[in-house]
ZAVEX-342155 format. One line per 8 residues: number of its first residue (from 1); their letters; for each residue z, x, y of N, C-alpha, C. Coordinates in nm, 4 decimals. Layout:
BEGIN
NUM	A	Z:X:Y:Z:X:Y:Z:X:Y | ...
//
This chain:
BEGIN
1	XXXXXXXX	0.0000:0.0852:-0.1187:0.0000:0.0000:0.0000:0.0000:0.0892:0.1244 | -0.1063:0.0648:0.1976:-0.1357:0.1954:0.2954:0.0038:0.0965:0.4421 | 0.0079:0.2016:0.5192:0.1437:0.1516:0.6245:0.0556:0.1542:0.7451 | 0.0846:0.0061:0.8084:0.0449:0.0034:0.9615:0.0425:0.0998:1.0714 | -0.0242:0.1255:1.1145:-0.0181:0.1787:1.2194:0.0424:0.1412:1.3494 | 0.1234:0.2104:1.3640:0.2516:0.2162:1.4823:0.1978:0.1911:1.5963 | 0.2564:0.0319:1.6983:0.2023:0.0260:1.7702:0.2203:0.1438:1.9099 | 0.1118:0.1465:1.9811:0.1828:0.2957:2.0741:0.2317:0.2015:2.2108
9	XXXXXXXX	0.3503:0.2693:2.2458:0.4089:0.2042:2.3729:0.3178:0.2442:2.5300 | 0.3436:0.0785:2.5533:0.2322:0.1030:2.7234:0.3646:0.0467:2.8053 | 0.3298:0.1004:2.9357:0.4011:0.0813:3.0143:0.4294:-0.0322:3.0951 | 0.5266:-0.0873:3.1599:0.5274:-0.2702:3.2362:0.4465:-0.2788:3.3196 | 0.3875:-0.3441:3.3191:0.2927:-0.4378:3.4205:0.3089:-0.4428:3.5301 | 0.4613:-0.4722:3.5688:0.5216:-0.4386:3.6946:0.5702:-0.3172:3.7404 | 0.5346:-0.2225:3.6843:0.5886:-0.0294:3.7458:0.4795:-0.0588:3.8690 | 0.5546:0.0426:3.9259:0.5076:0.1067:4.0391:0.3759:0.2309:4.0297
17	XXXXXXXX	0.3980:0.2647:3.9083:0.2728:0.3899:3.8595:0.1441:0.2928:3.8419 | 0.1875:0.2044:3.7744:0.1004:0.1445:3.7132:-0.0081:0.0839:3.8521 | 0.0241:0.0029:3.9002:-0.0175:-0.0426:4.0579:-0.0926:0.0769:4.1278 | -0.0594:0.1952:4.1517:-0.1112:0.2940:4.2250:-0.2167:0.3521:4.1020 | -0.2427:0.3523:4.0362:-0.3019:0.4272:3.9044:-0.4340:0.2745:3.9188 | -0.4320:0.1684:3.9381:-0.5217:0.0648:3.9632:-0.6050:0.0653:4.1080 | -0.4843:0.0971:4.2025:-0.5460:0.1203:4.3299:-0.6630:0.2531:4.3854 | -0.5751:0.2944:4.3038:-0.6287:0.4556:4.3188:-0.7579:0.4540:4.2423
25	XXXXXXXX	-0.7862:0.3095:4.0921:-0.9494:0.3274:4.0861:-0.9849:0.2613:4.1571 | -0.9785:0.1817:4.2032:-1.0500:0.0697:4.3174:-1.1058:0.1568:4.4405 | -1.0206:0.2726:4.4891:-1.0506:0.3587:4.6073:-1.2147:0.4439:4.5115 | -1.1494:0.4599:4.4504:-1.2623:0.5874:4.3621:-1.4232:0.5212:4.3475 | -1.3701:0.3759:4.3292:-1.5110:0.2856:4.3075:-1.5843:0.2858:4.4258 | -1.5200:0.2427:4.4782:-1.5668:0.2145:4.6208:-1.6550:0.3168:4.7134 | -1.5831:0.4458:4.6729:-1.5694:0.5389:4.8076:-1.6913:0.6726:4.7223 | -1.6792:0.6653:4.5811:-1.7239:0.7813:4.4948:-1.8180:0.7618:4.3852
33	XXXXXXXX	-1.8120:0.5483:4.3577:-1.9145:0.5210:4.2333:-1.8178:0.5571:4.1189 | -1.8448:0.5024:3.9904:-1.8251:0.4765:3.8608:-1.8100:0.5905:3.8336 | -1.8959:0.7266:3.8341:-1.8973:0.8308:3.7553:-1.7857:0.9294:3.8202 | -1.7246:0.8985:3.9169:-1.5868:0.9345:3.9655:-1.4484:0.9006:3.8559 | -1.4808:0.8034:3.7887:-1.3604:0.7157:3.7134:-1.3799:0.7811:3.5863 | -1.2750:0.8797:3.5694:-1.1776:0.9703:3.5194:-1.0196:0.9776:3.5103 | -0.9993:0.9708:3.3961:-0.8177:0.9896:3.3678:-0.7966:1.1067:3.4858 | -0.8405:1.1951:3.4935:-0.7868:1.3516:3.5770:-0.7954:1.2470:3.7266
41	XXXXXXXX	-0.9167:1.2158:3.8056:-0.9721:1.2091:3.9014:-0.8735:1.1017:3.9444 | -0.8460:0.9787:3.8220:-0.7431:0.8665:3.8790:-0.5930:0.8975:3.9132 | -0.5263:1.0294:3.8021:-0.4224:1.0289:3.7973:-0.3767:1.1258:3.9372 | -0.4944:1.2009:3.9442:-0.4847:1.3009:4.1104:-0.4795:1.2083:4.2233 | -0.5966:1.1050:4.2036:-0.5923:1.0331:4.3319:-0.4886:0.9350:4.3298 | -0.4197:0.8735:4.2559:-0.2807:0.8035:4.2539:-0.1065:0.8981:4.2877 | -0.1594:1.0498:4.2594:-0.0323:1.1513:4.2896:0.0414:1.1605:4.1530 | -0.0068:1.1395:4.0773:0.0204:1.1069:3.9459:-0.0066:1.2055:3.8332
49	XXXXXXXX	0.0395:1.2161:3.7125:0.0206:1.3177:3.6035:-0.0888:1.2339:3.4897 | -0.2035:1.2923:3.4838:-0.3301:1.2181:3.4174:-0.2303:1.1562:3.2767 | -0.1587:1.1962:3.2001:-0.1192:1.0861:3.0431:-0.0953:1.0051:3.1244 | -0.0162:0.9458:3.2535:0.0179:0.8635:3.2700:-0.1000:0.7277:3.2620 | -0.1885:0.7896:3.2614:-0.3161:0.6548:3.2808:-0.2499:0.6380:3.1516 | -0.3177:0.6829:2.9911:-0.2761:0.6337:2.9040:-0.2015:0.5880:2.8255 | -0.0356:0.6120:2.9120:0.0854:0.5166:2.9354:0.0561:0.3912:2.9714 | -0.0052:0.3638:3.0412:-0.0499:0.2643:3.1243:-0.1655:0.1409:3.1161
57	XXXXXXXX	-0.2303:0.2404:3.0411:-0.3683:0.1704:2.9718:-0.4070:0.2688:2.8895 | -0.4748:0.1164:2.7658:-0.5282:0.2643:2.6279:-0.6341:0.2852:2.6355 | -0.7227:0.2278:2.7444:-0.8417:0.3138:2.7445:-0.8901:0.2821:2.8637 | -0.9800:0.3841:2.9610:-1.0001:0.3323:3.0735:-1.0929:0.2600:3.1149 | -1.1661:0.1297:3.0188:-1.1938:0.0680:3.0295:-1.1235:-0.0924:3.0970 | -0.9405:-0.0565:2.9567:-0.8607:-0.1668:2.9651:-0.8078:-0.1464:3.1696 | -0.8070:-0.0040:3.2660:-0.7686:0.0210:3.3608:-0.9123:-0.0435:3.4889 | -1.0383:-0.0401:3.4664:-1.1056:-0.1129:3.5450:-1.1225:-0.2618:3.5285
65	XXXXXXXX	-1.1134:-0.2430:3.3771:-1.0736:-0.4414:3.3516:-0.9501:-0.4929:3.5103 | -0.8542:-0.4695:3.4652:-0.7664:-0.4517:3.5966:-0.7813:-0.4837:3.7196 | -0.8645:-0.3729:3.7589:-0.9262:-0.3456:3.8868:-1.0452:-0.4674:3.9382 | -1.1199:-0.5310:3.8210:-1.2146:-0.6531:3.8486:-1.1525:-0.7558:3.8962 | -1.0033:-0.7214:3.7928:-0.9277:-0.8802:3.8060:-0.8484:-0.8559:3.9341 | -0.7641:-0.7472:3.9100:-0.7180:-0.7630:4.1055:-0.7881:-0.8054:4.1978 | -0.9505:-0.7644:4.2340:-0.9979:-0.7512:4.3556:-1.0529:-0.9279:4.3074 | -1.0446:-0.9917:4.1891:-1.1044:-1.1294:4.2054:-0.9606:-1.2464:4.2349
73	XXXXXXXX	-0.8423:-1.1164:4.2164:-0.7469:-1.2637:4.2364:-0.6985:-1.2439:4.3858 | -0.7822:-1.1238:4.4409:-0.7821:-1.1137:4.6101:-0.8970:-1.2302:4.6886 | -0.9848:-1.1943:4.6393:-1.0984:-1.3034:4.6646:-1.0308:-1.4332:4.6645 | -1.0375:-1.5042:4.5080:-0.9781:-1.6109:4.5281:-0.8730:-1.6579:4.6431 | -0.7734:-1.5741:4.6573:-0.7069:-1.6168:4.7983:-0.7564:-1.6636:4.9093 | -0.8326:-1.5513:4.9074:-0.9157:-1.5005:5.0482:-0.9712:-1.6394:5.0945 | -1.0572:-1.6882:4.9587:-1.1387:-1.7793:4.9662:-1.0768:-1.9329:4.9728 | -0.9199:-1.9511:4.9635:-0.8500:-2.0634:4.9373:-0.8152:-2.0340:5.0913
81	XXXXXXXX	-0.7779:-1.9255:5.1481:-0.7492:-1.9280:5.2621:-0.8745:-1.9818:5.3618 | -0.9545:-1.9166:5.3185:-1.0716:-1.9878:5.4258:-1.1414:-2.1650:5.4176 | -1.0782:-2.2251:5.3222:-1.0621:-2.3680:5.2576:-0.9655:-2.4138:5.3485 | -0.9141:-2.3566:5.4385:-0.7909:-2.4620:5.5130:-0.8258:-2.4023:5.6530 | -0.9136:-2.2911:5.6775:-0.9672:-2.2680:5.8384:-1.0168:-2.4112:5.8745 | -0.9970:-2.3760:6.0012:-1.0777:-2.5438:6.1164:-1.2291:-2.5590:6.0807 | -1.2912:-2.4387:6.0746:-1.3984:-2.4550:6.0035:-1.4072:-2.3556:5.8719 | -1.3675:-2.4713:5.7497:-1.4444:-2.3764:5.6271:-1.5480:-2.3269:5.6266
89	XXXXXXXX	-1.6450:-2.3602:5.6522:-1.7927:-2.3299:5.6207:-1.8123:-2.1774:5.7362 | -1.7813:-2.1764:5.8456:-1.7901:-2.0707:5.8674:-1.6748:-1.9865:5.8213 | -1.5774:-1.9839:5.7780:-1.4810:-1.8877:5.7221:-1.5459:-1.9000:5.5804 | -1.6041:-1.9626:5.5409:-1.6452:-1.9058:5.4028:-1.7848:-1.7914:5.4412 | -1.8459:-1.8169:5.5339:-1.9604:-1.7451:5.5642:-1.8926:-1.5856:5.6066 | -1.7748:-1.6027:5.7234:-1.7138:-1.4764:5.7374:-1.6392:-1.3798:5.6005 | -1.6211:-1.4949:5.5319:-1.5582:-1.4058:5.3733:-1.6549:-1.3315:5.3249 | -1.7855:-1.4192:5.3130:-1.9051:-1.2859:5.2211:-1.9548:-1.2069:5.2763
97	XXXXXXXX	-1.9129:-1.2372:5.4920:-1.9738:-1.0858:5.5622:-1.9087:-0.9616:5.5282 | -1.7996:-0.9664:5.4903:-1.6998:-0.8872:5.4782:-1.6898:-0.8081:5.3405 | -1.8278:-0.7434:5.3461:-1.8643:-0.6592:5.2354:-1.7996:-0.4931:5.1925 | -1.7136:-0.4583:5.2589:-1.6087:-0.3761:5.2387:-1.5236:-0.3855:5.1812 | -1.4384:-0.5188:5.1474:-1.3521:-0.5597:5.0620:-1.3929:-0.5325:4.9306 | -1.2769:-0.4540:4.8471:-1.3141:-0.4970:4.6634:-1.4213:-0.3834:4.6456 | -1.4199:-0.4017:4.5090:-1.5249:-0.3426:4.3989:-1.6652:-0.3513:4.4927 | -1.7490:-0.2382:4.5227:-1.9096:-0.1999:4.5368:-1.9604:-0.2598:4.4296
105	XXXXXXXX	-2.0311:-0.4129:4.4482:-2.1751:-0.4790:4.3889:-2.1933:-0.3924:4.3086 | -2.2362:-0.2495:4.3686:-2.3651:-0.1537:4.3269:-2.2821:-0.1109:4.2527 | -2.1756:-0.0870:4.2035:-2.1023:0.0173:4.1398:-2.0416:-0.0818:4.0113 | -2.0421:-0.1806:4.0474:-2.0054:-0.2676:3.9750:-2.0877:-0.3326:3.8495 | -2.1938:-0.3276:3.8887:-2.3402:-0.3698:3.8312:-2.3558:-0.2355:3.7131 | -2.3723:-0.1090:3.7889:-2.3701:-0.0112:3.6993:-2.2767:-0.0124:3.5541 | -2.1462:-0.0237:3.6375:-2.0202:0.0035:3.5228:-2.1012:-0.1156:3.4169 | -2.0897:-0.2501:3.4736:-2.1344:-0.3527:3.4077:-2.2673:-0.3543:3.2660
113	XXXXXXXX	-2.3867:-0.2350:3.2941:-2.4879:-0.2428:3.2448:-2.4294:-0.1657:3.0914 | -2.3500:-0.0819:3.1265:-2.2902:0.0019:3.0266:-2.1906:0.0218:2.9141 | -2.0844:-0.1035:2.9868:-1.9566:-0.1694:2.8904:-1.9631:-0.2871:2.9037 | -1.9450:-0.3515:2.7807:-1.9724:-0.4609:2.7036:-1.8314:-0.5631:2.7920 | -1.7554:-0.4805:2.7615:-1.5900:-0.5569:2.7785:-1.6063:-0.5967:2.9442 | -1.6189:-0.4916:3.0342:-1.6336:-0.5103:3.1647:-1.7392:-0.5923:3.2105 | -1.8928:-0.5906:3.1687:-1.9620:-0.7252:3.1888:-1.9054:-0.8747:3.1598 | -1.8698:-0.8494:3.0344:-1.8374:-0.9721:3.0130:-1.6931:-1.0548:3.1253
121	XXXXXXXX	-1.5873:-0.9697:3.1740:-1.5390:-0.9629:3.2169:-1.5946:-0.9903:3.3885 | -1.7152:-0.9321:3.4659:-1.7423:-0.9601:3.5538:-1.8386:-1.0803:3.5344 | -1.9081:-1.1164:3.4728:-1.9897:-1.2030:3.4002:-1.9278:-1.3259:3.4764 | -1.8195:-1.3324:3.3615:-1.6938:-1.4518:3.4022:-1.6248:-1.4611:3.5253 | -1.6121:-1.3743:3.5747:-1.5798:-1.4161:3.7415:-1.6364:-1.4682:3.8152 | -1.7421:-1.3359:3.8157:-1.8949:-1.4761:3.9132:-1.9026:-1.5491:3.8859 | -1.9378:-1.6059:3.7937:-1.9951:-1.7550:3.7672:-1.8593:-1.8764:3.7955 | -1.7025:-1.7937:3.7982:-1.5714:-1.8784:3.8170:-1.6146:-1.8956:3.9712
129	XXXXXXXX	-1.6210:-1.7958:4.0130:-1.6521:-1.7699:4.1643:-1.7054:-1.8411:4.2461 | -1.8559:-1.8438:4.1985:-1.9504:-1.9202:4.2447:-1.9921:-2.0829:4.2138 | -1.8938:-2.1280:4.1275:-1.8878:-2.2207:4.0821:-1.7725:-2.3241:4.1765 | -1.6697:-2.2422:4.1690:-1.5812:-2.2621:4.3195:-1.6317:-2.2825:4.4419 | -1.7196:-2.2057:4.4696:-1.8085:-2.1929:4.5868:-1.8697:-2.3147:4.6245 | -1.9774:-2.3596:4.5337:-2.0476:-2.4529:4.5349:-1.9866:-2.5923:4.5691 | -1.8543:-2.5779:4.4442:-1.7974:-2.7388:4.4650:-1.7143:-2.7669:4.6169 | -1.6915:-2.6416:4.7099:-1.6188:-2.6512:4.8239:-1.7580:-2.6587:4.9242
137	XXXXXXXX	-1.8175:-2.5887:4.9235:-1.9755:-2.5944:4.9957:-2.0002:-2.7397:5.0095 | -2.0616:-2.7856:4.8642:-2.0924:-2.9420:4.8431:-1.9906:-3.0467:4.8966 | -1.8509:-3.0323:4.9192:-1.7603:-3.1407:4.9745:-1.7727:-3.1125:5.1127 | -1.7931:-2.9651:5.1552:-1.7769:-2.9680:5.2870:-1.9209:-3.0514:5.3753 | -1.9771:-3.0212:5.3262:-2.1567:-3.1175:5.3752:-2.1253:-3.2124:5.3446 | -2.0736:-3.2560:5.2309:-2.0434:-3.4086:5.2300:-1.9901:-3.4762:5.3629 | -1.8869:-3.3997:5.3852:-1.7526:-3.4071:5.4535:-1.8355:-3.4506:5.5946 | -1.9412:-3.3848:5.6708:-2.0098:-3.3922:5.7059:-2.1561:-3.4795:5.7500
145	XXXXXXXX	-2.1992:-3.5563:5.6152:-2.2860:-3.6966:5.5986:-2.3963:-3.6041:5.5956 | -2.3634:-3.4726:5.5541:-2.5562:-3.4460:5.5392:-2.5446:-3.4815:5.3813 | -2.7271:-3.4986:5.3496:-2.7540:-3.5280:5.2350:-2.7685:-3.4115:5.1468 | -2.7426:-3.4376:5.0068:-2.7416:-3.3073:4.9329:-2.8766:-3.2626:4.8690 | -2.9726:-3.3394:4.8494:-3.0933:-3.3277:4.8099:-3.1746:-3.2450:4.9451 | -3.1254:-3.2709:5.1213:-3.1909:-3.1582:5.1740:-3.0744:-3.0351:5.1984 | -2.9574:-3.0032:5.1673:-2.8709:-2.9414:5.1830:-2.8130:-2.8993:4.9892 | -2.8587:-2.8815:4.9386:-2.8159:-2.7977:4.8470:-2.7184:-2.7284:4.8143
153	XXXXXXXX	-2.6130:-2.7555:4.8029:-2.4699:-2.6667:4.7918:-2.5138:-2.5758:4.6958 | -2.5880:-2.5672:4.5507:-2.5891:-2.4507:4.5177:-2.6561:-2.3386:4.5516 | -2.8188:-2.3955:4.6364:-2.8966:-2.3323:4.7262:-2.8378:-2.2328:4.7881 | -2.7505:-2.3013:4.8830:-2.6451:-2.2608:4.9690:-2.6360:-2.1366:4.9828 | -2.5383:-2.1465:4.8693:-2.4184:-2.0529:4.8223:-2.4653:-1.9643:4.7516 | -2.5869:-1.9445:4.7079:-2.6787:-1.8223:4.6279:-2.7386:-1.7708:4.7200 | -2.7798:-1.8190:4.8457:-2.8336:-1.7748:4.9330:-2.7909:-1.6355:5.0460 | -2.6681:-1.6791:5.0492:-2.5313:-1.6468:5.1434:-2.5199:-1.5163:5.0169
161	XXXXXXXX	-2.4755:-1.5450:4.9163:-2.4145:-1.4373:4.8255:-2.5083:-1.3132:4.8204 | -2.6838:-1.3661:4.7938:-2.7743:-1.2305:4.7459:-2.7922:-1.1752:4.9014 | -2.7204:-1.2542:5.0180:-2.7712:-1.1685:5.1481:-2.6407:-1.0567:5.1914 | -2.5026:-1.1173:5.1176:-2.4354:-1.0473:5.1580:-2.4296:-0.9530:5.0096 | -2.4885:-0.9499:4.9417:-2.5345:-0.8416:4.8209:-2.5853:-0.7223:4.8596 | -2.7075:-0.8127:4.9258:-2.8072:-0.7090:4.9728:-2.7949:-0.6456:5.0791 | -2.7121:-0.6707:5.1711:-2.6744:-0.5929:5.2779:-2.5226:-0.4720:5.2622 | -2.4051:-0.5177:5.1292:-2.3600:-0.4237:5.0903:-2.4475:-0.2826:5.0521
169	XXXXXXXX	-2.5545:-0.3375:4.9177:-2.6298:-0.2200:4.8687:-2.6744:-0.1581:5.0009 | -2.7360:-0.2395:5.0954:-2.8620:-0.1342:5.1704:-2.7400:-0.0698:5.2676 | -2.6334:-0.0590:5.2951:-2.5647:-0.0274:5.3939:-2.5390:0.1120:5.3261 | -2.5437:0.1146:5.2180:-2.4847:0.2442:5.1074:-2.6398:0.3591:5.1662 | -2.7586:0.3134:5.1797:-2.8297:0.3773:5.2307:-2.8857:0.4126:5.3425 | -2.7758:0.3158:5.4652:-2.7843:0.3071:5.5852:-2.9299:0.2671:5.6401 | -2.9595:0.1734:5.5213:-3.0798:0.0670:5.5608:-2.9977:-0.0955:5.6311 | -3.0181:-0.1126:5.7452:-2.9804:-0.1992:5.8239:-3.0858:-0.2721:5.8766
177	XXXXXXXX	-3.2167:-0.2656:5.9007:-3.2927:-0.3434:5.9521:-3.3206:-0.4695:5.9505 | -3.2842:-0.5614:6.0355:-3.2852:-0.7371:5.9640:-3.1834:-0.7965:5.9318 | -3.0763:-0.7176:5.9582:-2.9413:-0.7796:5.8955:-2.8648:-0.8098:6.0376 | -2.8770:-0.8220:6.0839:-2.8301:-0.8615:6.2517:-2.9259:-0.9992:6.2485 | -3.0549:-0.9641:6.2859:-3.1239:-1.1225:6.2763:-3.0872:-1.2215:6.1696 | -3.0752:-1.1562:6.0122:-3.0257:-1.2842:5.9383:-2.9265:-1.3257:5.9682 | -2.7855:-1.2846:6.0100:-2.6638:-1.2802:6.0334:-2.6566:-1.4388:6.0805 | -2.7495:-1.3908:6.2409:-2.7469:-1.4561:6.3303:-2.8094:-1.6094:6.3029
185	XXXXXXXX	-2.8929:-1.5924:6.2262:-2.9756:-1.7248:6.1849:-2.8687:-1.8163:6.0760 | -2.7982:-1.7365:6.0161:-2.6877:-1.8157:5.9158:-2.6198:-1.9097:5.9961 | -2.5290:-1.7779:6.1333:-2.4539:-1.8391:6.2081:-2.5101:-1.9294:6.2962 | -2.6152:-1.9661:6.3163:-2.6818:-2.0710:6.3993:-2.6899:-2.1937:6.3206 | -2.7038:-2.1434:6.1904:-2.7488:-2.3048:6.0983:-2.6218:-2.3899:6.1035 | -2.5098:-2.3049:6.0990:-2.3645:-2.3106:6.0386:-2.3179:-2.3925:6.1699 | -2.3741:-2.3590:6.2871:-2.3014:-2.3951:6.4406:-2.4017:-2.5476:6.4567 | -2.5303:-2.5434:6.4203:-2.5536:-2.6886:6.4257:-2.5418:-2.7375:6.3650
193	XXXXXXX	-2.4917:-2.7534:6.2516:-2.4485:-2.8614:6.1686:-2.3494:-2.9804:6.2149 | -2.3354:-3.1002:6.1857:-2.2592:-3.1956:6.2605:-2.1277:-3.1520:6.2151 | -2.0245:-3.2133:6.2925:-1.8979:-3.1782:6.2823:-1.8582:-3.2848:6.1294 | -1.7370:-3.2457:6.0772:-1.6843:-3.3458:5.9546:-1.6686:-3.4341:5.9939 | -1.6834:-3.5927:5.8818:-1.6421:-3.7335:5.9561:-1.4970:-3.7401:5.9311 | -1.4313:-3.8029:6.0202:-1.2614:-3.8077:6.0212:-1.2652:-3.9329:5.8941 | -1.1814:-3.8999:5.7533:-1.1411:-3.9630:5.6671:-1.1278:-4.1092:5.7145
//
């Protein structure tokens, strides 16, 4: 009768290592790309002694898993917070300008093409994400008396997302051209729209 293998001890959820050892990849993503994300590179940039990653997490896959889910249960806030601005619709528009926040698209996409666990993992957010999106989009036009057949809530909200996509990526190459005029044309559609009807 062969003997189990001993489970190996990880560290609480709630340490303080643990938190900075997450943050510290989120900086690395952001600032350096995927091929930065290294036990050595995380445990230096957290101030930290590299086993500690694998105290912490057993593989550093299970440590950007993490890092997807932090920066999506930041979003979500973000995005519940802008659900109670005077105007949602433009605080939801100011949430996706705000392409500095969180995980790099571009870096994200990469990690994504390569691990199974982490696609699937970002996979499922977006689509939680944008699915959220839509059904607050669609009440808010409601809210409003425009019709949804010429106003499209999912239109919308795919629209808004691949522009503030595409203006993260091109900013990485300090391609900017056109992104001031679209900006501006969002925020114009957004400013004539009729005000909400009072319940």
């Amino acid at each position: 009768m062969s003997k189990s293998k001993p489970q190996r001890r990880i560290g609480k959820e709630s340490a303080e290592n643990r938190t900075a050892l997450i943050d510290a990849t989120e900086r690395l993503l952001r600032d350096e790309g995927y091929i930065a994300i290294t036990a050595r590179n995380v445990a230096e940039a957290a101030g930290l002694k590299t086993p500690l990653v694998y105290y912490y997490f057993e593989t550093m896959d299970d440590l950007i898993l993490e890092v997807i889910r932090k920066s999506s249960a930041r979003r979500l806030k973000l995005f519940v917070e802008a659900l109670g601005a005077e105007d949602p619709l433009k605080a939801l528009w100011e949430l996706h300008r705000d392409h500095t926040a969180g995980i790099s698209a571009t870096e994200l996409i990469a990690l994504a093409n390569h691990r199974e666990s982490i696609r699937a993992e970002a996979v499922a957010s977006a689509r939680n994400f944008r699915t959220l999106q839509i059904e607050a989009v669609e009440q808010q036009l409601k809210s409003r008396g425009l019709d949804a057949e010429t106003y499209p809530a999912a239109g919308i909200v795919t629209i808004v997302a691949a522009l503030a996509r595409a203006m993260a990526q091109d900013a990485v190459l300090d391609v900017n051209e056109g992104y001031d005029e679209a900006m501006r044309l969002v925020e114009s559609a957004i400013a004539s729209l009729p005000p909400a009807i009072p319940d």
